[in-house]
N, C-alpha and C positions, 0 to 999 in steps of 0.2 A: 504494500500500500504506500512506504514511503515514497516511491517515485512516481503515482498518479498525484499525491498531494503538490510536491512541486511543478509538474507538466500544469496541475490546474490553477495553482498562482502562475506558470508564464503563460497560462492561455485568461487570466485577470478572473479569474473564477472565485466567490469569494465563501463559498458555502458548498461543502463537499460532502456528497451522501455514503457512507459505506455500512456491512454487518456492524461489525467488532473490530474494534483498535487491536493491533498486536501489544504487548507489552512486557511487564518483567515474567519470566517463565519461572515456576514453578523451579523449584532446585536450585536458581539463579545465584545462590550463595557461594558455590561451588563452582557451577559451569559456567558462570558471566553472562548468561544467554539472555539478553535485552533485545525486545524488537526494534528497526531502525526505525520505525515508526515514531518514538517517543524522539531520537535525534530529529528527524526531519520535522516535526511539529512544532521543535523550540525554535525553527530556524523561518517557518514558512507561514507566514500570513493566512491563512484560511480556515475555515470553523469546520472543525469536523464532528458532523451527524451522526450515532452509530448507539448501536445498545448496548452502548459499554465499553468494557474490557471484555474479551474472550475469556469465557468461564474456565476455561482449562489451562487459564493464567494465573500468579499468584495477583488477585485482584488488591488488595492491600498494598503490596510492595508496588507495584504500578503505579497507585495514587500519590504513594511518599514521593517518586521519582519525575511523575508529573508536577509534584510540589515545586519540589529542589529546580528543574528545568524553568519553574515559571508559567506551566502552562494552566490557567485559568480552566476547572470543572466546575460545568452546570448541570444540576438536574432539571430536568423537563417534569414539571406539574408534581414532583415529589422528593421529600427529605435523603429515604437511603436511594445511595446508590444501586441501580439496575446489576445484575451479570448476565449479559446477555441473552440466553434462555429463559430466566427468569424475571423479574421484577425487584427482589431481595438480595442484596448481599450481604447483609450482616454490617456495611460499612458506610456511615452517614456523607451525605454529599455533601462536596465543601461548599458549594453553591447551590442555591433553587432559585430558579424564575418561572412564571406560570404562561407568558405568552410569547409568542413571534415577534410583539413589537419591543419587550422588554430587550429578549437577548437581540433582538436587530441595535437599540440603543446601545448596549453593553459592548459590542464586535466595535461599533463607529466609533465609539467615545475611545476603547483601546486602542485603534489602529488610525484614528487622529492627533493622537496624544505620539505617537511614534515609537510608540509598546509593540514591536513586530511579536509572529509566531502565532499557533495557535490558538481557538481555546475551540475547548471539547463539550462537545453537548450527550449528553450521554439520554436517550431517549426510550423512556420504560417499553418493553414490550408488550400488548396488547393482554390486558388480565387475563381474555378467553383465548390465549393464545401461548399462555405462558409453560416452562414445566417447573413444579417447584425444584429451590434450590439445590436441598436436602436431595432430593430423587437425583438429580443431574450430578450430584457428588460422587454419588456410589459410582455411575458412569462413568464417568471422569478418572477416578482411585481406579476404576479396570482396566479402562485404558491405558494409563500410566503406565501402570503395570504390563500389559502387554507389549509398550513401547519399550520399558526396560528389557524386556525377556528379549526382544528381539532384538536388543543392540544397537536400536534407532535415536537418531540424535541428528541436531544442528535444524537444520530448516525443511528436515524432510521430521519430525517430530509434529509441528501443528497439521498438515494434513494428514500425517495417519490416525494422528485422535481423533479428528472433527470425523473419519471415516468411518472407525471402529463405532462410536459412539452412534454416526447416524446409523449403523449396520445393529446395531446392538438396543436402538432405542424402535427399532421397526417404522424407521423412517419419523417416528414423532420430533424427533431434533431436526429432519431436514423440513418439517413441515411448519415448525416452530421458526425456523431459521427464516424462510419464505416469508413470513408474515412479518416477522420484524423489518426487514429488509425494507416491505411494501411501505411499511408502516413511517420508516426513515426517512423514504421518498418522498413521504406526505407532508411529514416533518419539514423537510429539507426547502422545497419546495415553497412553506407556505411560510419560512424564516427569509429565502430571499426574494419574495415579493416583500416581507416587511424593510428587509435591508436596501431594496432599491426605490422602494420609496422616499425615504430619510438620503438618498445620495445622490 
């Protein structure tokens, strides 16, 4: 994802829709394994859309590192933060705004001020859409595991979870996945009608 967020700041894109941010992985103590995703955010001017962090990240260590980077998190219409499949993560959002025109004011006023980089919207997914947290964990811990067993690692690691997991959850993760997506687009969408109107 890091290199669609820069292609859409030089194509002057100011509101970028995606899933899930990549971010700090899971073990990262050890392995160092951070997604370029968090470098390219502190660097590129663009709001990125998305439900979250990817659940099968260390969701916590993410937010500390988006701290440290400077990059401003919003939640959309609620206190904790989202994990992607879900709506809960056990972790309070360091921001909430409830509409399009607030975070359209917030994006302008930072990137007037000459505050570059991004900030993150992180947008709950749909209640009737959602899986709980708890349930998508045990998933997650099997997968892991499976990825260990099999000696997989580096950046072939998130697509074999998100695989297993939708192979293992009978498609309910890829169908969860679908509607968050849709849902980001709607999001997205009706943040930059608010942000071009104010510019």
């Amino acid at each position: 994802m890091a290199a669609t967020i820069r292609i859409a700041a030089l194509a002057g894109i100011k509101i970028f829709v995606t899933g899930g941010i990549g971010g700090v992985h899971r073990g990262a103590e050890s392995s160092m394994d951070i997604s370029a995703d968090l470098t390219e955010m502190a660097q590129t001017s663009v709001a990125v859309v998305s439900a979250g962090i990817k659940s099968i990240l260390d969701i916590g260590l993410t937010l500390e590192y988006l701290e440290t980077k400077g990059i401003p998190v919003i939640t959309y219409g609620q206190d904790e933060f989202p994990s992607f499949y879900s709506r809960n993560s056990g972790f309070l959002s360091p921001l909430r705004l409830d509409t399009a025109q607030e975070i359209a004011a917030l994006l302008d006023t930072k990137w007037k001020l000459g505050l570059t980089g991004s900030v993150l919207l992180a947008n709950p997914i749909p209640a009737e859409m959602e899986i709980a947290a708890d349930k998508m964990e045990v998933h997650i811990q099997q997968a892991l595991a499976a990825a260990n067993e099999k000696g997989i690692t580096g950046k072939n690691v998130t697509p074999f979870l998100l695989q297993y997991i939708a192979e293992h959850t009978k498609g309910e993760s890829l169908e969860a996945n679908i509607a968050l997506i849709k849902h980001n687009a709607k999001v997205g969408a009706g943040l930059a009608v608010a942000y071009a109107e104010i510019n």
